[in-house]
Every structure is written in C-alpha cells, then in structure tokens.
C-alpha positions in Angstrom: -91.0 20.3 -204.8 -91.5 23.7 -204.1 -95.3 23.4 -203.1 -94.0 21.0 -200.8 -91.3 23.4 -199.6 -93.5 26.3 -198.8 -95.8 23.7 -197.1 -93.3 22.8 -195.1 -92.3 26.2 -194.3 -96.0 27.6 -193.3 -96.3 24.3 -191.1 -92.9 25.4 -189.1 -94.3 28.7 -188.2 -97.9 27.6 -187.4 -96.5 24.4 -185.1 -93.5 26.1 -183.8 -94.5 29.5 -183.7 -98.5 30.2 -183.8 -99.1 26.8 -181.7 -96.4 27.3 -179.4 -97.1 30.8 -178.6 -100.9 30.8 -178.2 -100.8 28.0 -175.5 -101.6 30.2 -172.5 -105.0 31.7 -175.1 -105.4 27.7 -175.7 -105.6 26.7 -172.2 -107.7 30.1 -171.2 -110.7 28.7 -173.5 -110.0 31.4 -176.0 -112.4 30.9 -178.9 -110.6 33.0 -181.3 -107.3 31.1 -180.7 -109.7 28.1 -181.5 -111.2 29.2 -184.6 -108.1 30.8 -186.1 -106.3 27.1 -185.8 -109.4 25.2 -186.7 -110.2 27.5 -189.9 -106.0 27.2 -190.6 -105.6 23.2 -190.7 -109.0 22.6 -192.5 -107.6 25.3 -195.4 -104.7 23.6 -195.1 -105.8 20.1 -195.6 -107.6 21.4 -198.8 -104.0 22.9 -199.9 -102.2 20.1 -199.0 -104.9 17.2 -200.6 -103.3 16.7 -204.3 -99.4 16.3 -202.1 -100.6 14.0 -199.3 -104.2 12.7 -199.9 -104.3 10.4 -196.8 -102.9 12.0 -194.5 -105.0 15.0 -195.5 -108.4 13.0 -195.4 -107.6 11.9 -192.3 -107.3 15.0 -190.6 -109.9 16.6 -192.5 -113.0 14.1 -191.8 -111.5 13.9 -188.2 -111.6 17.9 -188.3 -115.1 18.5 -190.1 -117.4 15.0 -189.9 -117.9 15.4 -193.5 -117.5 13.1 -196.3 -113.6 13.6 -198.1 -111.8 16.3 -198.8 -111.1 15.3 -202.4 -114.7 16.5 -202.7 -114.5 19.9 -201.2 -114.0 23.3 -203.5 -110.2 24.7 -203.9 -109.8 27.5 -201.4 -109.8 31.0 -202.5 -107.0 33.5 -201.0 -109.5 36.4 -201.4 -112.2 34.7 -198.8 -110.1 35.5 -196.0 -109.0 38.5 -194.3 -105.1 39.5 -195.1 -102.8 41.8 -192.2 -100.0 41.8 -194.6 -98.5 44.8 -191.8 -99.0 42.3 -189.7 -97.4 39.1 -191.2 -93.9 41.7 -191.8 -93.7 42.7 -188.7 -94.1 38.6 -187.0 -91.8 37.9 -189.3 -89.3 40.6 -187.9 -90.1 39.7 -184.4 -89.6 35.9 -185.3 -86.3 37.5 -187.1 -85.3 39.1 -183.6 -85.8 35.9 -181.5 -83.7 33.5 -184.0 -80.8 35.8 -183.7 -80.8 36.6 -180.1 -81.4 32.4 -179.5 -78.7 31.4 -181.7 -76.3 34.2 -179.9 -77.3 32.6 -176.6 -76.7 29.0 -178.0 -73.0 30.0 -179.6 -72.4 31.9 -175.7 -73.2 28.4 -173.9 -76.2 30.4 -171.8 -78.9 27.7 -171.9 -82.5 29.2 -172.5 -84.3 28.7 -169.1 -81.5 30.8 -167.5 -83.0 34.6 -167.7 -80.8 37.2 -168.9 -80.6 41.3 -168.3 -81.0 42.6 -171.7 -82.0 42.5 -175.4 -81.0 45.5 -177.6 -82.7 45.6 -181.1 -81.3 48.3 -183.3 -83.3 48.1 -186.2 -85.3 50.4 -188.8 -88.2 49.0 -187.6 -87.7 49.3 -184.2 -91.0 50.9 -183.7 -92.9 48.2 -185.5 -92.0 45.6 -183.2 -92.5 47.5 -180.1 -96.0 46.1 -179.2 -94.3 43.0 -179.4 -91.6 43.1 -176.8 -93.0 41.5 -174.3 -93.1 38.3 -176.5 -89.4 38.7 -177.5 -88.6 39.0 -173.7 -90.7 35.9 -173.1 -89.3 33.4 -176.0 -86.0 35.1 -175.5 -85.9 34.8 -171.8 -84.7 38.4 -171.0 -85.8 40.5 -168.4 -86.2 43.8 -170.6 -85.7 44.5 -174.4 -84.7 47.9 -175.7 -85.8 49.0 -179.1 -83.7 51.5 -181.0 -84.1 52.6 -184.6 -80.2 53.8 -184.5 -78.2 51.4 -185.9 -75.7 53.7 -186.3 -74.8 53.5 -182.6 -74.6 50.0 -182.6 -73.0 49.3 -185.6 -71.6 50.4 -188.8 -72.2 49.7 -192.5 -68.7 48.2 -194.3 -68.4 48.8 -198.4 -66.2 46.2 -199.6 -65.7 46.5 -203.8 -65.9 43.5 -206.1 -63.1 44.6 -208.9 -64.0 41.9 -211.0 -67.5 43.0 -211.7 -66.6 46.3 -211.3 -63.5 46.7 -213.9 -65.4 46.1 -217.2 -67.9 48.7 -216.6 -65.4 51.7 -215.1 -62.1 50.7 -216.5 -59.4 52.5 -214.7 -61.7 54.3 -212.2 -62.4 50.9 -210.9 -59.0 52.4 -208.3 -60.2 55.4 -207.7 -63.4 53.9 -206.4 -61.3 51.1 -204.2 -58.9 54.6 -202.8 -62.1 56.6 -202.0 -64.2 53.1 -200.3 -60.8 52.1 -198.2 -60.7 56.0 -197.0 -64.6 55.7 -195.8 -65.2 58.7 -198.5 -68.6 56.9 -200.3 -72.7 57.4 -199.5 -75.5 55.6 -200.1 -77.8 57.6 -202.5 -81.8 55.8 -202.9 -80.0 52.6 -201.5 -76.8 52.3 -203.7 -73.4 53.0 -202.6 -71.2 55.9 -204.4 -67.6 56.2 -204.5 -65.7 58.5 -206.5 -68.7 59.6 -208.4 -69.9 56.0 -209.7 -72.9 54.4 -208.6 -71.8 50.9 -207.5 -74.5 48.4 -209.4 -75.8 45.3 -207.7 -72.6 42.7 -207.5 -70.6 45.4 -207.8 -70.6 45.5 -204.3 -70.5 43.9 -200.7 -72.4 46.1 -197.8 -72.5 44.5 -194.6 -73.0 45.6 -191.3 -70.5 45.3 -188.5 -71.7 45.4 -184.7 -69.4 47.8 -182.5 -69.8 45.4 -180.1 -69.1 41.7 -182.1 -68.8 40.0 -179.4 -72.3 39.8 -178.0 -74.1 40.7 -181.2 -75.6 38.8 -184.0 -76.8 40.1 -187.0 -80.8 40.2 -188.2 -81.4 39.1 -191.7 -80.7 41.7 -194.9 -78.1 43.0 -192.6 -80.4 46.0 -191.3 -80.2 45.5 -187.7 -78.5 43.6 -184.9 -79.3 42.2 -181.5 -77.2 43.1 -178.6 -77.2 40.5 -175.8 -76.4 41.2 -171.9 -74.9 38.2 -171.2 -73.3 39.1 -167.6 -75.4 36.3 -165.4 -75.9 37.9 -161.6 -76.3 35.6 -158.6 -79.8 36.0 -158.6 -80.1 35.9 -162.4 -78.5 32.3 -161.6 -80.7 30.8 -159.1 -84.1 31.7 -161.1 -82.2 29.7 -163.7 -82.0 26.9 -161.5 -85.8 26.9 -160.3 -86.8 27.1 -164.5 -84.8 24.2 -164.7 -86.3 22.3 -161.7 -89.9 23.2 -163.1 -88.5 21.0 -166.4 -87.5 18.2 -164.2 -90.9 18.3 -162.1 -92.6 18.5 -165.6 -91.1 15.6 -167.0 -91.4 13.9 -163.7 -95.6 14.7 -164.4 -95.4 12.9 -167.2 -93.5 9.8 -166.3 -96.0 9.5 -163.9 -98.7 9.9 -166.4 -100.3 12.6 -164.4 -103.1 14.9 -166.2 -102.2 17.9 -167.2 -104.3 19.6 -164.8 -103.8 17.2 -161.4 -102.6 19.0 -158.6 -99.5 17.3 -157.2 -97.0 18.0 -153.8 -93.4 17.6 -154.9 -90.2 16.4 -152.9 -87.2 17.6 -154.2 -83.1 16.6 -153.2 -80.5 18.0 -154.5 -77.3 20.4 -154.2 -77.5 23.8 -151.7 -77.3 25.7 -154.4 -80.3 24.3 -156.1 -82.5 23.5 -153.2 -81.9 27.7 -152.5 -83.2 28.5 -155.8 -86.2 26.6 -155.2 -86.6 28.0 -152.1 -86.3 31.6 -153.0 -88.3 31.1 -156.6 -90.9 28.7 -154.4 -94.0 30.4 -155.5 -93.2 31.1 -159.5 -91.9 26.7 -159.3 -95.3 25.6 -157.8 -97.4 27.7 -159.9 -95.2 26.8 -163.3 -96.2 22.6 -161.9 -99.3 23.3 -160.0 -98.0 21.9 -156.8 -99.6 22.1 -153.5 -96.8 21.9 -151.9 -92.6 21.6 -152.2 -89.9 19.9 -149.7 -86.7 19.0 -149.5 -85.3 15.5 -148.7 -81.9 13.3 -149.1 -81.1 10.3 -150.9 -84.7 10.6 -153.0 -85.7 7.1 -155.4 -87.5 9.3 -157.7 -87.4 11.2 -161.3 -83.1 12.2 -162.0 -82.9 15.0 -163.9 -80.5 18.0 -164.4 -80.4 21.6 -163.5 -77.5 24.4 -164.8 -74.0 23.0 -165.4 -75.2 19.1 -165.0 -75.7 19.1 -161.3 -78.5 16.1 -160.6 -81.9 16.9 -159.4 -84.0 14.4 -158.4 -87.8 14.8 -157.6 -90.9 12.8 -156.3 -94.5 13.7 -157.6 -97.9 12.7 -156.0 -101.1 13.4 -156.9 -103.5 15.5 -154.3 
C-alpha cells in the first residue's frame, strides 16, 4: 500500500503539475519537454510493473515497440541525473499555488478572474523568485511579491502543552506558562525557551498567525504565508469575463469536434456587460481560441454556457 501511495503521489504531480505546465513547451515542439515525459512514463512503467502488470505493458509496448516490460531490467536511481535544489524549491512553489488557490476558493473569487496581488513571505523567498512568473500564471495574479520577512506579515504564537510539560519541570511548568503568556520566550537553534527551560518536542505548539487573517492562508510547516489582494477593479472584472468566454468558446470547439488547431470565426450573445469585455479583451479572446474573427448577435441557437456570477453566454463556432 505504500508503493501504491507514493505512485499515486508522483503521478499527481507529473499529470497535474509537470503535464499541465509544460503544455505551451509541448505544443512549441520542444524536444526536451518530449524526452523528459517519454524517459519519465517508460521508468515509470518499469516501477509500476509488479503493482499493475497490464496496464503497465500496455503503455510500455505502445511507448517503446518492444517486446514486455516484465522482461526489461529494474531501473537504477543512480542512472539519472538528480536537482534535488531543484525538486525543494517546485515543491515550495507548488506549496505557494495550493495556498493562494484554496484562499481564492474559500473568498468565492473564481480562478479565471485575475487578481492584483500575491504576497509570499517566506524564508525562501529568494528561492522561488525565478519562479514567479509561474505562480502569477497558475495563480492568476497580475504581480507576486516575494519577501523573506515574515515577521511583517505575521507572527509566531507559543502555546504550552502542561500535560507533557509537568512531569519533566514540576512546578516550573507555571513559570514557563507566566513568561509564554507575557511574550517573554526565544527560539534558540529552533526550540522555544521560556523561563530558562528549553521546551522539548510536544512540549509545545508554535504556529504562525498572519497580521492580516483575513486574506491570508498559511504555507505548510507554518514558515510562511500568502497574502491575497482580493479588491476586484472594474477592469480586473471584465478580463474575468473574456477568460471566461474563451472557456465557453473552448468548450463550444469541442462540441463541435473541431481540431485543436482549426481556425474558427465566433458569434457571441450575451449581456452588455459581457459583450464589453469581449470587446475590450478582443485580441487576448481570439488569440486564447484562434478565431478569425468575433461578433455579436441576439437570440443565438448555439453552445450556452456561463460567464462570472451565472450570467448565460451563448456562442456559435465555424470552421474557416
């Protein structure tokens, strides 16, 4: 069960992350994207032979033309090149773009409407600064701000466990609570002390509280915290609107059965508030659908769909 757990795991970030995120290098011909992901799922199928041995072979002769996979050597970890740097700080950034999604999600601000502002204060701040752009992309922001003061954005809270404590300390176990409830404690090589004892692990609760709760989440360990902007400007609003008529248009492609890379015009009806965002977002919507052309008519028999707070959108594809 836990092979099959931290299968499951590594096929989550390569679908939903390494997949997802190298679609623009996929689509550009890039051969490294194309190696990297061929070299990964024929690995993988050798992993992953002894837990699912159909499914495995079937991907693996499809993959390679050869003969079964049941036949092939066990891979060896040390034949391949490790970026273990690398691997911590994805997993930060991946870290970063959970916590700022889930604080959009509990905010009711749907993804495809574009916000102001990401603030990451974090210790490694400066490891995920090549990185920003992504964040702003898979977060949908229009700037992220790295900052490795947490301090200004938050502050660390030193709650005592007296239980644990008692039996070790005795009586000093108050003295400890009076000096942690009057903020008079340090951390010294990563443990907190109070009255002159070095709290133990589970002796302890240290957690970190954002100054401003409200539009912060905290990242995982409890070293860091995203700060979302969450004010939505008029213009902020309508680009919103066009991302969301690019979904409806996309879906509308494939209802038609459309190729991926046909050229279409597109008719669209809908409210005054929508058809204005299309009309001031016009270029970024026909390049996103790779329309020809976009116009606006009433009473459209086409593709219904929805764009920001359930107002209907319906569109017309053809093929050029």
């Amino acid at each position: 069960s836990g092979a099959c757990a931290t299968v499951r795991s590594y096929l989550d970030a390569l679908t939903n992350w390494y997949v997802r995120r190298s679609r623009d290098r996929f689509w550009a011909g890039d051969a490294d994207a194309f190696d990297t992901l061929s070299t990964v799922l024929e690995t993988l199928c050798r992993v992953v032979a002894p837990l699912a041995p159909l499914t495995a072979e079937e991907i693996w002769r499809g993959l390679t033309g050869e003969r079964s996979v049941h036949l092939t050597d066990w891979p060896r970890a040390d034949e391949f090149p490790a970026d273990h740097e690398l691997v911590s700080t994805m997993d930060n950034v991946r870290a970063v773009a959970s916590a700022a999604l889930s604080l959009r999600k509990a905010k009711g601000l749907r993804v495809r409407l574009p916000l102001a502002k990401l603030t990451v204060a974090s210790p490694v701040a400066a490891q995920l600064r090549p990185f920003a752009d992504l964040v702003a992309d898979e977060v949908n922001v229009k700037e992220v701000v790295l900052s490795d003061e947490v301090s200004a954005y938050c502050q660390q809270v030193l709650t005592v466990v007296p239980r644990a404590l008692g039996p070790r300390v005795g009586k000093a176990v108050q003295q400890v609570i009076k000096a942690v409830k009057a903020g008079e404690w340090e951390l010294r090589d990563g443990a907190p002390v109070a009255a002159g004892v070095t709290l133990a692990e589970g002796e302890y609760e240290l957690r970190l509280v954002a100054a401003d709760a409200e539009h912060s989440a905290p990242l995982p360990g409890g070293e860091g915290v995203v700060v979302l902007d969450t004010e939505v400007t008029p213009e902020l609003a309508a680009e919103g609107l066009a991302r969301d008529v690019v979904r409806v248009v996309q879906q509308a492609r494939r209802d038609a059965d459309l190729d991926v890379s046909d050229r279409i015009t597109v008719a669209v009806s809908a409210s005054e508030d929508v058809r204005a965002a299309v009309a001031a977002y016009t270029e970024f919507v026909a390049r996103e659908v790779l329309a020809d052309s976009i116009d606006f008519a009433e009473g459209l028999d086409g593709f219904a769909g929805e764009a920001g707070d359930g107002e209907r959108v319906t569109v017309t594809v053809r093929k050029v």
